[in-house]
C-alpha positions in Angstrom: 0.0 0.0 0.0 1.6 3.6 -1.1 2.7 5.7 1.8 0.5 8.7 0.2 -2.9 7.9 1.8 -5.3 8.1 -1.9 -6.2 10.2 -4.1 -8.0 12.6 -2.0 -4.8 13.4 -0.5 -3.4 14.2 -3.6 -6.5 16.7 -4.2 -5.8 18.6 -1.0 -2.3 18.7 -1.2 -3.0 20.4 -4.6 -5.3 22.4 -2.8 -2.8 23.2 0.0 -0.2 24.1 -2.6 -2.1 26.7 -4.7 -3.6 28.5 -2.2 -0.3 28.9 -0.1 1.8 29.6 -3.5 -1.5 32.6 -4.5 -0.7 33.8 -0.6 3.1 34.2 -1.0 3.4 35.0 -4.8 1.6 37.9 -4.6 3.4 40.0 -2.8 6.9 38.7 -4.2 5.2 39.7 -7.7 4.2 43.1 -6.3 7.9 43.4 -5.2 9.3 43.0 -8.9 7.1 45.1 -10.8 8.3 48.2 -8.2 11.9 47.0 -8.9 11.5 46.4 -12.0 9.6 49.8 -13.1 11.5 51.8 -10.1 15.1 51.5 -10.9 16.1 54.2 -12.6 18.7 53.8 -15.8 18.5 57.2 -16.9 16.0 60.2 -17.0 15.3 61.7 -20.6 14.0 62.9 -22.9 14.8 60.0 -25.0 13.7 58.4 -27.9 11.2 55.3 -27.5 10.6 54.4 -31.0 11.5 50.5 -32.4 9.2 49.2 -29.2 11.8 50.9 -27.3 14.8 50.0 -28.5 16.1 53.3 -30.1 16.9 55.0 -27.0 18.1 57.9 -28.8 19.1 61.1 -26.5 16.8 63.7 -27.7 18.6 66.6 -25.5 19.4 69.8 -27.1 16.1 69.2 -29.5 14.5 72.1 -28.2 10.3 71.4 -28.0 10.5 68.3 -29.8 7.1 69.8 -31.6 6.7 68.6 -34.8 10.2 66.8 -35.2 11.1 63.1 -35.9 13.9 61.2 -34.1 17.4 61.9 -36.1 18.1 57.7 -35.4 14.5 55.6 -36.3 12.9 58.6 -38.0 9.6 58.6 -35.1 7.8 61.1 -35.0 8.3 62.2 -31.2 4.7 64.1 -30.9 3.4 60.8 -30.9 2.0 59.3 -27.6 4.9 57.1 -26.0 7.0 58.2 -28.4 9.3 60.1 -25.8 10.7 58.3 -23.1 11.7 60.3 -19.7 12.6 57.3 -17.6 13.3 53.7 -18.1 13.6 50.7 -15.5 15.3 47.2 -15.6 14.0 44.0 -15.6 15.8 42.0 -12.7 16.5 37.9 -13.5 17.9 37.4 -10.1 14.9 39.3 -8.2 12.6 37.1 -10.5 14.5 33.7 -9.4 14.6 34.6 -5.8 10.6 35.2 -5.8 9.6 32.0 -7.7 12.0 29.8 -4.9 10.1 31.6 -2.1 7.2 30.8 -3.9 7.8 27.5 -4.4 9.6 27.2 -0.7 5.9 28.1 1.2 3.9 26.0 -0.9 5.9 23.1 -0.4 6.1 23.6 3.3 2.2 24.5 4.0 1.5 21.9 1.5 4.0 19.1 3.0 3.3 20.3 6.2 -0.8 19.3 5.6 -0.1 16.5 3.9 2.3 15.2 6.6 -0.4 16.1 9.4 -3.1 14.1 7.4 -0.7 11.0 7.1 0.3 11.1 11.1 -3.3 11.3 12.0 -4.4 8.4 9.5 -1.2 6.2 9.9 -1.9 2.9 12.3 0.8 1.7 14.8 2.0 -1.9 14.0 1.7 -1.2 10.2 -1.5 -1.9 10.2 -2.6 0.8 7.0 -1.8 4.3 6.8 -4.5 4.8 4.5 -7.7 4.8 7.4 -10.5 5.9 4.6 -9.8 2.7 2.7 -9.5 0.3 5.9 -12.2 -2.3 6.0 -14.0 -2.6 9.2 -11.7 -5.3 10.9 -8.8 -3.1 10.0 -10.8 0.1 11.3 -11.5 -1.9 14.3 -7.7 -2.1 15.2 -6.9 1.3 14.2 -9.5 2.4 17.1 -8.6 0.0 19.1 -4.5 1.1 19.2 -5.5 4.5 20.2 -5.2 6.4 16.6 -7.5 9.2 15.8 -10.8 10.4 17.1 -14.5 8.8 16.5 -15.1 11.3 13.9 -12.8 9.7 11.9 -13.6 6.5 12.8 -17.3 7.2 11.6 -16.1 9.0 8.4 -14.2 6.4 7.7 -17.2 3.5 7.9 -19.5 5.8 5.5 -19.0 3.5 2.6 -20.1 0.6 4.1 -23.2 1.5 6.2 -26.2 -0.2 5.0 -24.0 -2.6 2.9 -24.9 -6.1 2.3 -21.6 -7.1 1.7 -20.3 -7.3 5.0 -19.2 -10.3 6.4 -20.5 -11.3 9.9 -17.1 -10.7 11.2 -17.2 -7.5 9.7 -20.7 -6.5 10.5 -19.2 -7.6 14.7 -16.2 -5.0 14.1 -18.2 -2.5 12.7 -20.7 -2.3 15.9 -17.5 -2.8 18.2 -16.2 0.4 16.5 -19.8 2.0 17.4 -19.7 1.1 20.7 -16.3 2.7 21.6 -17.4 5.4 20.3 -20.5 5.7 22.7 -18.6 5.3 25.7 -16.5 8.2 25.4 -18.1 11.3 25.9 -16.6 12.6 22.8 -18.1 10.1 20.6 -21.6 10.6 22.5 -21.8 13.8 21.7 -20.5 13.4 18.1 -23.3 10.8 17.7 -26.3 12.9 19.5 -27.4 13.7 15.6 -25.9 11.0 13.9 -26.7 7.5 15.7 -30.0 7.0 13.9 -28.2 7.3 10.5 -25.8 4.9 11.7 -28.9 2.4 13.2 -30.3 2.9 10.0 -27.5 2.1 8.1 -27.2 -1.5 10.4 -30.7 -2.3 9.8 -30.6 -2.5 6.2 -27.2 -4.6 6.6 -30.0 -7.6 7.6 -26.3 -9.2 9.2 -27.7 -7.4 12.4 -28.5 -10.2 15.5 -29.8 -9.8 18.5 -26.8 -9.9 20.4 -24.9 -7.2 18.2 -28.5 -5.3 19.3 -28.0 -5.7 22.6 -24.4 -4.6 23.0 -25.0 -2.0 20.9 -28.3 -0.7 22.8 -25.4 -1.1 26.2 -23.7 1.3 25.3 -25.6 3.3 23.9 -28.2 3.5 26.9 -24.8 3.4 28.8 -23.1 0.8 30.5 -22.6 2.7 33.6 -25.8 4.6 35.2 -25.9 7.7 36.7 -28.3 9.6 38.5 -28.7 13.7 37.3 -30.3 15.9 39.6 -32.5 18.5 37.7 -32.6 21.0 40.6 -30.9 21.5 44.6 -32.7 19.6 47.2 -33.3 21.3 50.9 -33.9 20.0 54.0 -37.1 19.3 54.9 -38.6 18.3 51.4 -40.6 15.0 51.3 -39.9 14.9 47.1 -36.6 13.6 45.7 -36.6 13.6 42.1 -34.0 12.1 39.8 -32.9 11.6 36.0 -31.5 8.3 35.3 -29.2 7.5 32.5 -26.2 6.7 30.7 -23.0 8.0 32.4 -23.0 10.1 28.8 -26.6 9.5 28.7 -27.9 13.0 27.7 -26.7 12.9 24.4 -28.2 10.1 22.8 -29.9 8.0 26.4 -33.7 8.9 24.9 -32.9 7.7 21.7 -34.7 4.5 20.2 -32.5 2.2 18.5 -34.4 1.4 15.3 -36.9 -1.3 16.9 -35.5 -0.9 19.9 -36.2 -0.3 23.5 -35.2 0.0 27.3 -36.9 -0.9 30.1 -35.9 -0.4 33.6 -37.2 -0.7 37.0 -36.1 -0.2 40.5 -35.5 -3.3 42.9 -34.3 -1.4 45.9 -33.6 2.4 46.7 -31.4 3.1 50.1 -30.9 5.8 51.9 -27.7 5.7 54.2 -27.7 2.6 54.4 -31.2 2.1 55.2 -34.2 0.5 52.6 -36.9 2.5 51.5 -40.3 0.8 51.4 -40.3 0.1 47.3 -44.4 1.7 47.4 -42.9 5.2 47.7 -40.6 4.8 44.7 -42.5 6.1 41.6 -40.9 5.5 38.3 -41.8 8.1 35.4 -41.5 7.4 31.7 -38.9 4.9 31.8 -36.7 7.9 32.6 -37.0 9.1 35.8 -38.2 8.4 39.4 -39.2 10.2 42.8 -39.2 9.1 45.8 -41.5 10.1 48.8 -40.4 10.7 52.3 -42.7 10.4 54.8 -42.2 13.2 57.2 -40.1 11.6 60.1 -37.9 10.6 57.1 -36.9 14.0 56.0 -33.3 14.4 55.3 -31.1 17.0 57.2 -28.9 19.3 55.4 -25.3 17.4 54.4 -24.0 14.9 52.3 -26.3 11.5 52.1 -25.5 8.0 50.2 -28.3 7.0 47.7 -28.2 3.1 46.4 -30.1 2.1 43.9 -30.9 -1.9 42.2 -31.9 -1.2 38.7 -33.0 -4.1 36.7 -32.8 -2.8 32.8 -33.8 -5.0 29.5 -34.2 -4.6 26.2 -37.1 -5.1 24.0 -37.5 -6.0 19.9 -40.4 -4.4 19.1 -40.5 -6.3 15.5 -41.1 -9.3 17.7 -43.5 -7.5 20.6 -45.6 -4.9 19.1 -47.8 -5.0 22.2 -45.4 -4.6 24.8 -45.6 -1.3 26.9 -42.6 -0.6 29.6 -45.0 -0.3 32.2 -47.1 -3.6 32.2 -46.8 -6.5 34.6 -43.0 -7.3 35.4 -44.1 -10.6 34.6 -43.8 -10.1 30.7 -40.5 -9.5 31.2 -39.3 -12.6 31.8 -40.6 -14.0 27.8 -40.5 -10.5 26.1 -37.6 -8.4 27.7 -33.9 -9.3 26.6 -29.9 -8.7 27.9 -32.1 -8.2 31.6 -29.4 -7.0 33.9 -28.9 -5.7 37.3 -27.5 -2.5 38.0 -26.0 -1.2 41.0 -25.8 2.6 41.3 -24.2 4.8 44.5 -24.1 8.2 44.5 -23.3 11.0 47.0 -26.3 13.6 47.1 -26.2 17.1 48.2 -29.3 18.3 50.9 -29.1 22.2 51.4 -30.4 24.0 54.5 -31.6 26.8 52.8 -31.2 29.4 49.8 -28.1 31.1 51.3 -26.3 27.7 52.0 -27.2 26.8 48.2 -26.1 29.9 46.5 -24.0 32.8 47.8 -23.9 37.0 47.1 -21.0 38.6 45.7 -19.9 41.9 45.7 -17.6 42.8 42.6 -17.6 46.2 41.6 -15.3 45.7 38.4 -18.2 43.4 37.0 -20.5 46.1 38.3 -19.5 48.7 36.5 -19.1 46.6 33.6 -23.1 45.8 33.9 -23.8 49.2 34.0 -22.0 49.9 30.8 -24.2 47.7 29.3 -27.6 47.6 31.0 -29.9 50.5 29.8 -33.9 50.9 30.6 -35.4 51.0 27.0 -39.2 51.7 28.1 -41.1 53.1 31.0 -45.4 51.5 30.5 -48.3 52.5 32.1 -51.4 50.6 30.0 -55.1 51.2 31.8 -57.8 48.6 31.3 -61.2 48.2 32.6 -59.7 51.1 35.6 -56.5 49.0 36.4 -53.3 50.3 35.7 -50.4 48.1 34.6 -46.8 49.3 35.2 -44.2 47.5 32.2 -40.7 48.5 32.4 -38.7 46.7 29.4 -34.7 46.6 30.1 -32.4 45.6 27.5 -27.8 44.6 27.7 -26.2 44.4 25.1 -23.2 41.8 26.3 -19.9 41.7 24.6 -18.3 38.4 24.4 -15.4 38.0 23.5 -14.4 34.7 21.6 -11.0 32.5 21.9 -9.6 30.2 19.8 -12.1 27.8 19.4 -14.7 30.2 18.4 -17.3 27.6 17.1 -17.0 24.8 20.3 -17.7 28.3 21.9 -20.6 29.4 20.5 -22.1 26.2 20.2 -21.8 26.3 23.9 -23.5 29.6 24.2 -26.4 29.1 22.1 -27.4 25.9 24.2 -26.9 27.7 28.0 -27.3 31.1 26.8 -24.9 34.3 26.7 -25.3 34.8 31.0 -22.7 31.9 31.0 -19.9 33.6 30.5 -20.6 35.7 33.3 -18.3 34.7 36.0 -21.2 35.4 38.3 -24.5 35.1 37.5 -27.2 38.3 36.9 -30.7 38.0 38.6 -32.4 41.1 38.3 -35.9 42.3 40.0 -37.2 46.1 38.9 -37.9 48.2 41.3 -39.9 51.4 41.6 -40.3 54.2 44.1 -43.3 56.5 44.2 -43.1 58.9 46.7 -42.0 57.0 49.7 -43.3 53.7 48.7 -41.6 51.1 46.9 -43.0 48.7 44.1 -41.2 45.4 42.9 -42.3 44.3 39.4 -42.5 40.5 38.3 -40.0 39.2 35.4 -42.8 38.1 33.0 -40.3 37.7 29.8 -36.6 37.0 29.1 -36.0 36.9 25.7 -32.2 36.6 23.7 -31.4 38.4 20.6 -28.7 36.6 18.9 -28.1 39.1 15.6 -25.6 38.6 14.2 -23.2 36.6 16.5 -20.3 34.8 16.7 -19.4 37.5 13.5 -20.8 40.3 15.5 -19.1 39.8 18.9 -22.5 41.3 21.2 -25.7 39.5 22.1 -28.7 41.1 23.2 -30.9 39.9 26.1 -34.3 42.0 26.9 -36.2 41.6 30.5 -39.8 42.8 30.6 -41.1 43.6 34.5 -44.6 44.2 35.3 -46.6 45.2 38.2 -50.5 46.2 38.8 -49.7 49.4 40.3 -53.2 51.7 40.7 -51.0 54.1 42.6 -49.3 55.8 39.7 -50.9 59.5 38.8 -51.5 60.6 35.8 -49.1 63.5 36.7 -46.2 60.9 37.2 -44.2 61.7 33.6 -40.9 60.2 35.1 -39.6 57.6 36.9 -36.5 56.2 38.3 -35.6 52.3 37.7 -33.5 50.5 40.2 -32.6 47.1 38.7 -31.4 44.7 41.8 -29.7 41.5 41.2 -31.0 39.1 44.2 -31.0 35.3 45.3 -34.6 34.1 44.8 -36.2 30.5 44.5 -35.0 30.1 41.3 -31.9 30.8 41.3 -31.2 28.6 44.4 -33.0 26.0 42.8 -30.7 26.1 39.8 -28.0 23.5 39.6 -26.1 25.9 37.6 -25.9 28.5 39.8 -23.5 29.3 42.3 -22.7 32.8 43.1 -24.9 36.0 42.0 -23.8 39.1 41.7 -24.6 41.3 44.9 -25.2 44.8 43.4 -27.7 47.1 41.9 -27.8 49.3 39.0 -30.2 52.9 39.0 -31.6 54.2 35.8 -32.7 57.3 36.3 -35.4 59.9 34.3 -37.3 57.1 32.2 -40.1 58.8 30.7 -43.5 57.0 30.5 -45.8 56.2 27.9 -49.6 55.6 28.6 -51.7 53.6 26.5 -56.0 53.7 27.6 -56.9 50.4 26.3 -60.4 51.1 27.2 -60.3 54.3 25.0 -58.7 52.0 22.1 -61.7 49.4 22.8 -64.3 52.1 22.4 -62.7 53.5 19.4 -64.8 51.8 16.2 -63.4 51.9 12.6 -64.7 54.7 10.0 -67.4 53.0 7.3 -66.6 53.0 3.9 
């Protein structure tokens, strides 16, 4: 097998070449034509006639009006026909920029081509060429360590939903699927790809139940965790908890083509003591709670949670009537690969919001919110007598991105832009009339992406409201105070760790007024 990988490294090195040989040669060309048309050899008049060969000194000719040239006989009132200065073409510059030329192509391009044949090449010998290895071949290429799953799935396009496959084949190809899904890399490369790839086994028709089942392992996870959707404090009676694949929220709720989990709970202890099994409820085959009675309540700390989870797989092809939840005594004809499952895991019990999450003053990040916060809009709608108070406040957050400026954004766009805060923003409006203050509800958070990651700023908007009777018809103005506090939510949030102690003041927001009741009354003109 040739050392060059195929012909598609070929095509990029050709790629590599030209555009690194375009970058460097224009600028060596610029360089020649100023030498070239800069250096002067003399400074005229003199004659240009013969294409420029005469050269004839034309000093001493007076105007040069109306005359021809005493050596070729051109008439000099001709355009171009008088020559004032004249350059030299260079050889040696010409040579030196062609070898640079040459010299970064070949090192951009070698140095591409040399990266591509590293990352492709297989320790023991095994192929350099990875996008021609057959699956068995693949298999050992993953298995020594070389490259990452995207190559490895790249690399098994061809053959998905091929026929021609060998059983051993078909065996390596799910092996290389599996290692994939128990890396968290691979999981989440395979979060929008894995039904493509199921797909592609299913039509194989080499697929058995036991490459199903090992395949269905990992991708449901060998290893189960439990993920807590928000903090627990002391004194609640409701535990709730995800279950899943230790990777399991990429790809854990996906069905593998006719494919299925079940699971169930055997046993659920509590430091070391067993909770009655009635007050576990499982939900959706992908979460459970369980319910304390009150002298059970858990104090705040650390606590050790044990759970004995019994999980199977089911054909559907072969049980179209199954459902997860019916008697656990289907399980025993209809439910494959049944296993048991121990899972231990340390859980967290707060005593209360200021244990959970704690205030920080920071008056760098303080002044940087107030650089960026503004109050846009000041409300006051009437309706049916009430009065509505809607103040609208809008930040316009700079972010500035690294490197990896697409694993970034990515990032962003799924938790949102407050994540790059180093501490987190939880504002409540308040306003003051006369010597009475009013708090208004968040009832919207909205983001305005534009046009980011090329635009480095995202927008956010916060709309507060409050049924506020108390505001005159003579209140024009108002002051804003924005105050970031610790609330429910945010000590609720698993996410959340620290917010931001500080407030920001807006003051001399005008108000607008709309009379709804006026608008109601208000019928349109006939034609």
């Amino acid at each position: 097998m040739s050392t060059i990988a195929n012909s598609y490294e070929f095509v990029m090195f050709g790629i590599y070449s030209l555009m690194w040989a375009s970058i460097t040669v224009v600028p060596v060309v610029v360089l020649l034509m100023a030498a070239w048309k800069g250096k002067v050899v003399w400074s005229g008049p003199r004659c240009g006639g013969k294409r420029g060969k005469c050269g004839y000194d034309l000093r001493g000719l007076g105007t040069l009006e109306g005359e021809r040239c005493p050596e070729c006989g051109t008439y000099l009132n001709e355009l171009g026909a008088v020559e004032y200065v004249r350059g030299v073409f260079s050889w040696r510059l010409l040579v030196i920029g062609v070898l640079l030329a040459l010299l970064g192509a070949g090192l951009t391009g070698g140095a591409g081509l040399y990266e591509g044949y590293q990352k492709m090449k297989v320790q023991g010998g095994v192929s350099v060429n990875v996008y021609g290895l057959k699956p068995v071949g693949l298999y050992e290429y993953a298995k020594a360590g070389e490259g990452d799953v995207s190559d490895w799935m790249w690399a098994m396009q061809s053959y998905m939903g091929s026929n021609k496959m060998t059983q051993q084949e078909m065996g390596a190809f799910c092996e290389i699927v599996c290692m994939a899904l128990d890396t968290e890399e691979g999981a989440r490369y395979l979060d929008a790809n894995l039904q493509n790839v199921v797909s592609g086994l299913q039509k194989t028709g080499k697929m058995t139940d036991e490459l199903w089942l090992k395949l269905a392992r990992s991708a449901w996870g060998k290893e189960l965790v439990l993920y807590e959707q928000m903090r627990k404090f002391e004194g609640e009676r409701l535990l709730d908890f995800l279950v899943n694949g230790r990777f399991g929220p990429y790809v854990g709720q996906h069905e593998l083509g006719d494919w299925v989990k079940v699971w169930d709970i055997k046993e659920v202890k509590i430091n070391g003591e067993v909770i009655n099994r009635d007050k576990v409820q499982v939900h959706n085959q992908m979460s459970f709670t369980i319910r304390l009675q009150p002298g059970e309540k858990l104090k705040a700390g650390e606590h050790e949670l044990a759970l004995l989870i019994e999980r199977g797989f089911v054909d559907r092809s072969k049980h179209k009537g199954f459902v997860a939840t019916v008697n656990r005594a289907d399980w025993k004809e209809k439910v494959q690969g049944l296993e048991e499952i121990t899972v231990e895991q340390q859980i967290k019990i707060y005593k209360d919001e200021a244990d959970a999450v704690k205030m920080v003053k920071d008056e760098a990040f303080g002044e940087r919110l107030r650089g960026e916060v503004k109050v846009s809009r000041a409300l006051v709608r009437t309706f049916q007598g009430k009065k509505r108070l809607v103040v609208v406040a809008d930040r316009q957050q700079r972010i500035v991105m690294g490197v990896d400026w697409m694993g970034e954004a990515d990032e962003l766009f799924q938790k949102g832009p407050e994540a790059v805060d180093k501490l987190r923003v939880n504002f409540k409006a308040v306003v003051k009339l006369g010597e009475q203050e009013h708090e208004l509800m968040l009832r919207r958070w909205g983001i305005e992406w534009g046009d980011f990651p090329e635009v480095e700023v995202v927008g956010t908007e916060s709309i507060f409201v409050v049924d506020l009777d108390e505001i005159g018809d003579e209140v024009d103005v108002i002051d804003v105070k924005l105050v970031s506090e610790r609330d429910d939510s945010a000590a609720m949030d698993m996410e959340i760790d620290q917010v931001w102690d500080g407030e920001i003041v807006v003051k001399g927001i005008e108000v607008e007024r709309w009379d709804l009741d006026e608008l109601k009354e208000e019928k349109p003109e006939s034609n």
